[in-house]
C-alpha positions as CSV (number, residue, x, y, z in Angstrom):
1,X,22.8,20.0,15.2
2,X,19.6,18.6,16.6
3,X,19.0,15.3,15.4
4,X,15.7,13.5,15.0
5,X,14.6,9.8,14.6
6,X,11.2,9.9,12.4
7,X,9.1,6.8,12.7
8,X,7.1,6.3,9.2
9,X,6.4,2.9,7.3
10,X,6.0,3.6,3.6
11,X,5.6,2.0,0.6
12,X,6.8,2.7,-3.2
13,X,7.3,0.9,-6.8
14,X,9.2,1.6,-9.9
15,X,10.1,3.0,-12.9
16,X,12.2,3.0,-16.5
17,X,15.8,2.0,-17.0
18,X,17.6,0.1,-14.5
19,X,20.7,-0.4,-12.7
20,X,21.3,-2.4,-9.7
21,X,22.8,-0.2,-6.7
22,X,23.4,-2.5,-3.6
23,X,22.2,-5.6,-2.1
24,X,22.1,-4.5,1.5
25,X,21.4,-6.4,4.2
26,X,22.3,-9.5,2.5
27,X,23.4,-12.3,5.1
28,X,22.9,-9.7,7.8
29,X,19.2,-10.4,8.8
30,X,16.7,-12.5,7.6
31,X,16.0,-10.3,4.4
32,X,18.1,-8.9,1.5
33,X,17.0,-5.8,-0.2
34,X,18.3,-4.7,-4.0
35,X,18.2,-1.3,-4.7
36,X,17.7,-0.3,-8.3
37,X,17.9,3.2,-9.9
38,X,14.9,4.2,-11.9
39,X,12.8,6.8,-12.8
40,X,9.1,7.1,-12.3
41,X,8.2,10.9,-11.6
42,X,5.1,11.3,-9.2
43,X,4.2,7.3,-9.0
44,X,0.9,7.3,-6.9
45,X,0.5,3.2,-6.8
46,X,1.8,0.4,-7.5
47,X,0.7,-3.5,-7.9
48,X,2.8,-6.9,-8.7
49,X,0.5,-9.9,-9.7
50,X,3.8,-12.1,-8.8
51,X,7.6,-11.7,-8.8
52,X,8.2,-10.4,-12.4
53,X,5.0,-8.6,-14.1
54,X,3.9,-5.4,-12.1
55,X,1.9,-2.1,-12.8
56,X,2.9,1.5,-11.6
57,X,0.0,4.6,-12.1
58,X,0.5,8.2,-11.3
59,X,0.3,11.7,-12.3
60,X,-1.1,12.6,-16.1
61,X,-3.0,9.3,-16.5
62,X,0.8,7.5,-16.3
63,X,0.9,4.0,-16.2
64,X,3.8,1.4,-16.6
65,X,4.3,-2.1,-16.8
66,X,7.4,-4.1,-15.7
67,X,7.9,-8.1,-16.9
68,X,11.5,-8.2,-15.2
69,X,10.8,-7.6,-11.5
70,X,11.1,-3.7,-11.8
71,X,14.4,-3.3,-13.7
72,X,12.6,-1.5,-16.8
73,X,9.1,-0.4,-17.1
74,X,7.3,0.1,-20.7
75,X,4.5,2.7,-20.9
76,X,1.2,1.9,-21.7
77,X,-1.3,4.6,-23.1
78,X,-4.1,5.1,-20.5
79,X,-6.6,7.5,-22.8
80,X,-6.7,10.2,-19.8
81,X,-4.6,12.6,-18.3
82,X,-6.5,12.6,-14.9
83,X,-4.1,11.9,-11.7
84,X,-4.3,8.0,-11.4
85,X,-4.4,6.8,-7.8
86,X,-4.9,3.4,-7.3
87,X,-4.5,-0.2,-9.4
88,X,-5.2,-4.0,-9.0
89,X,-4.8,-6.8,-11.2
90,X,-6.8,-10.0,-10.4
91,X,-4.8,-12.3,-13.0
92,X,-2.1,-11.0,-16.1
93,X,-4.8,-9.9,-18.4
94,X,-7.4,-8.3,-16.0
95,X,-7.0,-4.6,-14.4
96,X,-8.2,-1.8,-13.0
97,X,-7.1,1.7,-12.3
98,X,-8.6,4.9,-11.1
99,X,-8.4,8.4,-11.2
100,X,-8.7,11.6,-9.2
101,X,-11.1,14.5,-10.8
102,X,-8.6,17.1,-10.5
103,X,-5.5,18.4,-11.2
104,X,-4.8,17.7,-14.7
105,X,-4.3,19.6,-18.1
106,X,-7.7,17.8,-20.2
107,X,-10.9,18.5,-20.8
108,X,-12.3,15.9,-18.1
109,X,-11.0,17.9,-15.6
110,X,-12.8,18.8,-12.5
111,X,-15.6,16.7,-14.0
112,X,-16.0,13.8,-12.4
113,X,-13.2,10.7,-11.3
114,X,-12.1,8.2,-13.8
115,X,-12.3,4.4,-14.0
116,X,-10.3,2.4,-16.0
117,X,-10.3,-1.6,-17.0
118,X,-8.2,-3.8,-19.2
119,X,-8.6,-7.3,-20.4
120,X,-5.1,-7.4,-22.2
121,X,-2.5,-6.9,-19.6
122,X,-2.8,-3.4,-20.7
123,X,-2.1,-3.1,-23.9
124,X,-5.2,-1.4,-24.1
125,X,-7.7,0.5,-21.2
126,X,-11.8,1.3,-21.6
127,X,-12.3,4.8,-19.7
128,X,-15.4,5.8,-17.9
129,X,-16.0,8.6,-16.5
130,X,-17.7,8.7,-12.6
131,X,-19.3,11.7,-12.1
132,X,-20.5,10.4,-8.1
133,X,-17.1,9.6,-7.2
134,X,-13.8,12.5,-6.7
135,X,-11.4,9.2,-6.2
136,X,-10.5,6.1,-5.1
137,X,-8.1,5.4,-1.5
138,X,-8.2,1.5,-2.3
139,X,-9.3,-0.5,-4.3
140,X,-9.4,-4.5,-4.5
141,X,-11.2,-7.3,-6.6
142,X,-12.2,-10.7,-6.0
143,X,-12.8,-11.2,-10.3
144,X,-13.3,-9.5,-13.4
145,X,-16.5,-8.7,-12.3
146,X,-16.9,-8.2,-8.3
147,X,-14.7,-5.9,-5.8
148,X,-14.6,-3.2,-2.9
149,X,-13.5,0.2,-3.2
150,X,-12.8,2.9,-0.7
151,X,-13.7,6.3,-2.3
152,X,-14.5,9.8,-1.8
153,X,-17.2,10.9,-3.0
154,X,-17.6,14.4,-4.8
155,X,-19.4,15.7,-1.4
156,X,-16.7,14.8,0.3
157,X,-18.1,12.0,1.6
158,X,-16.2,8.9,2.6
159,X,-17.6,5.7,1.7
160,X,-17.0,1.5,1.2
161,X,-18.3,0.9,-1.6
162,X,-19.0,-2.8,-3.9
163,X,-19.3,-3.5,-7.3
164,X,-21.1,-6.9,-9.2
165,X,-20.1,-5.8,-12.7
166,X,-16.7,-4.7,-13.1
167,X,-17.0,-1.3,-11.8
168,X,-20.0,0.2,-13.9
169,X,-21.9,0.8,-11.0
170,X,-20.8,0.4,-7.2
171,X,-23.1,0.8,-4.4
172,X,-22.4,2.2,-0.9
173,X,-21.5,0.4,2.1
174,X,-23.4,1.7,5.1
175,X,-20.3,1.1,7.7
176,X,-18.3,4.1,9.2
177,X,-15.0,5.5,7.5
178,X,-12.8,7.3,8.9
179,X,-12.7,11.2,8.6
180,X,-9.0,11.3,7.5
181,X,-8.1,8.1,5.1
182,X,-5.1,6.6,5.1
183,X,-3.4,5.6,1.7
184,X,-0.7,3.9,0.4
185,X,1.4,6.9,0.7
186,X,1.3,6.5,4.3
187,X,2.1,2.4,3.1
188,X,-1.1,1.7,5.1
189,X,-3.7,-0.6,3.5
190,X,-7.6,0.2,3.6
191,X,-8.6,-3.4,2.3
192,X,-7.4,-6.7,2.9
193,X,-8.4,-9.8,0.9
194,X,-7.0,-13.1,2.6
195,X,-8.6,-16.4,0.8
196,X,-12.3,-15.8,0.9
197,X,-11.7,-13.2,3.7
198,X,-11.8,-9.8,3.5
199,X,-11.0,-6.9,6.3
200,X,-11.5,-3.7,5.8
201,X,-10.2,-0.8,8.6
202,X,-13.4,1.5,9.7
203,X,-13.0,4.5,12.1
204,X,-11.3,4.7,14.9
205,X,-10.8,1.2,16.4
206,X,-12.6,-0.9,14.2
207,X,-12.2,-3.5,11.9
208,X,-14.9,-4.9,9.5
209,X,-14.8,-8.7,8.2
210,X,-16.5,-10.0,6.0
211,X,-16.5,-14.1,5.0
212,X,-18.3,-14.2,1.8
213,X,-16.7,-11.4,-0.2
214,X,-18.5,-8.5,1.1
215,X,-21.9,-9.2,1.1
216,X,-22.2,-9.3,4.6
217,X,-20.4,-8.0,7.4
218,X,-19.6,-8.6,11.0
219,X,-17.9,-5.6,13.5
220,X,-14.3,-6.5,15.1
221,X,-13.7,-3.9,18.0
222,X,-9.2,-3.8,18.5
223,X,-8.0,-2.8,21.1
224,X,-6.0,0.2,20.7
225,X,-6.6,3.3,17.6
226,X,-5.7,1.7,14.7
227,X,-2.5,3.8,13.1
228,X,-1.4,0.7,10.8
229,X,-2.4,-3.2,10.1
230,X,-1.9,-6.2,8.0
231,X,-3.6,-9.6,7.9
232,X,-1.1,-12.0,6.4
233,X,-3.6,-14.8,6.4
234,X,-7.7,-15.1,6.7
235,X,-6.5,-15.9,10.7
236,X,-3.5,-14.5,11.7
237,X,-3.5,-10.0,11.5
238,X,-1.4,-7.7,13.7
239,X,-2.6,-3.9,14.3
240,X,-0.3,-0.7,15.3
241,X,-1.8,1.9,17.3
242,X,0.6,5.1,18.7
243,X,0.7,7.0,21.6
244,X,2.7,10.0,22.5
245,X,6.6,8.3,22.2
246,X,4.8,4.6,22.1
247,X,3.7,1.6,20.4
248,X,1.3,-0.6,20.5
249,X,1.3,-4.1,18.6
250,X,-1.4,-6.4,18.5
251,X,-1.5,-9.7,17.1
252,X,-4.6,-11.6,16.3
253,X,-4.7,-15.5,15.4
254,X,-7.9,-16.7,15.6
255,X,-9.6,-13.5,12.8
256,X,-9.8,-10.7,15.1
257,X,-11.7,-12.6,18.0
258,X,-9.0,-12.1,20.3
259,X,-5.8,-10.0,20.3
260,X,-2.1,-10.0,22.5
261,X,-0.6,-7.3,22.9
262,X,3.5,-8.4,21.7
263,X,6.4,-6.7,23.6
264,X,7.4,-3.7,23.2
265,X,10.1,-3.0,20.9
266,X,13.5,-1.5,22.4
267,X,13.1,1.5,19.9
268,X,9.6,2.6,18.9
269,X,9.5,1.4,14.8
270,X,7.2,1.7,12.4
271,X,5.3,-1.1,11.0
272,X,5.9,-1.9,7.1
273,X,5.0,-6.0,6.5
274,X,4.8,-9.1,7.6
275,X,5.7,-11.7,5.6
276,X,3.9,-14.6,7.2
277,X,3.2,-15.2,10.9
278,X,6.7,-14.9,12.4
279,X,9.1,-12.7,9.8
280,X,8.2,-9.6,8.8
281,X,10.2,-6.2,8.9
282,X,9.8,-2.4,10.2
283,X,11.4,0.9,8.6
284,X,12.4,3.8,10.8
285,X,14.2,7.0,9.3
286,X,16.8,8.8,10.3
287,X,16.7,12.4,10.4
288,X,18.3,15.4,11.3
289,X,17.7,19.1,11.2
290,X,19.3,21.2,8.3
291,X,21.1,24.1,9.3
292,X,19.0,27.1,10.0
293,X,16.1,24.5,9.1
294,X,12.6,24.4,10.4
295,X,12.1,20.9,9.1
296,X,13.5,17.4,9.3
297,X,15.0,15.6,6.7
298,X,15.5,11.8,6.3
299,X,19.2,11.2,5.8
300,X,19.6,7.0,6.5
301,X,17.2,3.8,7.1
302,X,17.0,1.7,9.7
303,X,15.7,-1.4,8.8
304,X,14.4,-3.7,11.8
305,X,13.6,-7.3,11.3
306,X,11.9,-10.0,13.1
307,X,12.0,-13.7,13.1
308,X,9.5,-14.8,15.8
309,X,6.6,-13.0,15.0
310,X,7.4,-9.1,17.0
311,X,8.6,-10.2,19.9
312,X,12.0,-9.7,19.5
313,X,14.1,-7.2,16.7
314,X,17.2,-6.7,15.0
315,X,18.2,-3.5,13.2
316,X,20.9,-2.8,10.0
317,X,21.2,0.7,9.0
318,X,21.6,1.7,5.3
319,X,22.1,5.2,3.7
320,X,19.5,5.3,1.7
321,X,16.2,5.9,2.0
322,X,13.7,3.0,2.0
323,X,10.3,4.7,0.8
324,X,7.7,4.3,-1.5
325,X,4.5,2.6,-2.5
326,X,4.2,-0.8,-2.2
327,X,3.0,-4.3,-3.4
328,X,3.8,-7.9,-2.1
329,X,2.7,-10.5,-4.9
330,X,3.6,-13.4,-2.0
331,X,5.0,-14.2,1.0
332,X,8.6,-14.2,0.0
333,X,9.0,-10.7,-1.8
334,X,7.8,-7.2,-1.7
335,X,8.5,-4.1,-3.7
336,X,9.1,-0.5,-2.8
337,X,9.0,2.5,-5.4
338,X,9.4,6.2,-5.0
339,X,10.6,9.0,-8.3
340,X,13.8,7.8,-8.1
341,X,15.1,4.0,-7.0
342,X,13.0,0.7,-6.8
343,X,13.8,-1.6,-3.9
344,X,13.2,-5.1,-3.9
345,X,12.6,-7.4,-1.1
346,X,13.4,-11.2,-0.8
347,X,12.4,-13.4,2.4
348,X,15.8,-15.5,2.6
C-alpha cells in the first residue's frame, strides 16, 4: 500500500452537545489539545471573542453560539437561509456575519450576498441584502462602525474593500488581490489586525500594511510566494512559501522591513499558528492510499511544535484528525472545528 504524507494547515470550530474524547499531547510538548465530540454539519467559520463565548456560521444561514469554550453550542435564528461564510465579533454584543448569494433553498437566492449585524450577542441579527457583492473571504472590524473586508464581487472581481458605517456601504480598495483567494478552509488568514496595525496578503509576494486602520497603505515586498502567514504582533510576522518538496519560513521582527529566512525543518510541515514570537505549532497529515483508490486519505496527525521561534521542532502523532476552521481569542488558546469534533488548544 502506497503511503503518502499530505502537508495542509487547517482550521475548524464547533458544534452541539459535548463530550470530551482525549487530552493528547498533554505533558508531551509544549501544548495540550482536548478533543470534543460535536456536531456542526457544514461549519464554514468560526470566531472566539475570548476563552469561553464563540460564534460558528455555515450552511442554511446556520449560526451558533457557545459560552463554555465549545462544549455545547445554542442556535441563534439568522433570518436567512443563504450559505454564511465568514464572522467577527469586536466585543460580546457586536457582530457581523456574511453570506454567499448562492446555493440555498429561499427566495434571496442568486440575488445578491448577504450582510448580517448584531448588537445583542446575537440574540437577534438585521439582514441586508448586497446586491454588488457574491461574498465575503475575510472579514475584520476595528468597531461597531469601521472594518476591511475581502470580497468577491458579483463580476467576479476580487477586491479589499472598507467600510465607515458598519457595513452599509464599503468602498473598494485599489491594491492587487490575488486571482485564487485563500480562506479559512485552507486555515490561511486574508487580514491581520495587530494593535493599530493591520496586514493584509496581496498577490503574489506582497504584503500590504497599513498603520492607521486602513486609510492608508504602504507595500511590503516578501521574499518568497506567500502560501501561508501570521503576524502575532504589530512587529513580529512569519510567512510560508512552497516549493516542489520544500519550505520556506520567513520571520519578520521589525513589521515586514526585513525578513530571515529560519532553518529548515527536518520534515516539510505545514504552518498552522504561532502563539507568540517563539511557540507556535504545525499540523501535517498522515495519509495513505485506499485500496484500488485514486485518492489519499488522511488517517493520523502529526502535530509539530516549537519553542524557540522555528528553528528547531518536535513532533507527537495522534489518530485523529486535527482539521477545521479556526479562531485564537489570545495568545494562550486556539480552537479547531470541523462536522464532527472540536479541538481545543492551551499554551502550557
Amino acid at each position: 500500500m502506497k503511503a503518502l504524507r499530505i502537508v495542509l494547515a487547517v482550521s475548524l470550530l464547533i458544534l452541539n452537545s459535548c463530550e470530551l474524547i482525549d487530552d493528547i499531547f498533554a505533558d508531551k510538548s509544549g501544548i495540550d489539545v482536548q478533543t470534543y465530540s460535536t456536531s456542526i454539519p457544514n461549519v464554514r467559520d468560526v470566531f472566539f471573542i475570548n476563552k469561553s463565548v464563540g460564534y460558528a456560521v455555515g450552511y442554511e444561514g446556520m449560526i451558533k453560539k457557545t459560552t463554555d469554550g465549545g462544549k455545547t453550542w445554542e442556535d441563534q435564528e439568522s433570518g436567512t437561509t443563504l450559505i454564511l461564510t465568514t464572522v467577527f465579533f469586536v466585543n460580546e454584543n457586536s457582530g457581523f456575519a456574511t453570506g454567499a448569494y448562492t446555493r440555498c433553498p429561499e427566495e434571496d437566492c442568486n440575488k445578491s450576498g448577504i450582510f448580517l449585524k448584531t448588537t445583542d450577542g446575537g440574540k437577534t441579527w438585521e439582514k441586508e441584502l448586497k446586491p454588488d457583492i457574491a461574498f465575503f473571504y475575510d472579514l475584520c472590524f476595528f468597531d461597531e462602525n469601521s472594518g476591511i473586508g475581502v470580497l468577491l464581487t458579483m463580476d467576479s472581481e476580487r477586491y479589499a474593500a472598507t467600510t465607515e458605517d458598519g457595513g452599509i456601504t464599503w468602498k473598494y480598495l485599489d491594491l492587487k488581490m490575488p486571482d485564487i483567494m485563500f480562506s479559512n478552509n485552507h486555515s490561511i488568514e486574508n487580514i491581520f489586525l495587530r494593535d493599530t496595525v493591520c496586514y493584509l496578503l496581496g498577490d503574489e509576494q506582497l504584503i500590504y500594511k497599513s498603520t492607521d486602520l486602513c486609510k492608508t497603505w504602504e507595500t511590503i515586498h516578501a521574499p518568497v510566494e506567500i502560501r501561508n502567514t501570521s503576524f502575532i504582533s504589530s512587529e513580529v510576522g512569519f510567512i510560508y512559501g512552497f516549493r516542489p518538496e520544500h519550505l520556506d519560513v520567513y520571520k519578520t521582527s521589525n513589521g515586514g522591513k526585513t525578513w530571515n529566512i529560519l532553518p529548515e525543518p527536518d520534515d516539510p510541515v505545514g504552518f498552522s499558528h504561532f502563539f507568540d514570537e517563539f511557540n507556535g505549532f504545525s499540523i501535517q497529515y498522515n495519509s495513505e492510499y485506499p485500496p484500488m483508490g485514486d485518492f489519499p486519505t488522511a488517517v493520523s496527525t502529526n502535530l509539530y511544535y516549537t519553542s524557540d521561534g522555528g528553528i528547531s521542532w518536535q513532533s507527537e502523532e495522534h489518530p485523529e484528525i486535527i482539521s477545521g476552521y479556526k479562531s485564537f481569542p489570545t495568545n494562550k488558546i486556539g480552537f479547531y472545528v470541523n462536522d464532527e469534533n472540536t479541538y481545543v488548544l492551551k499554551l502550557k
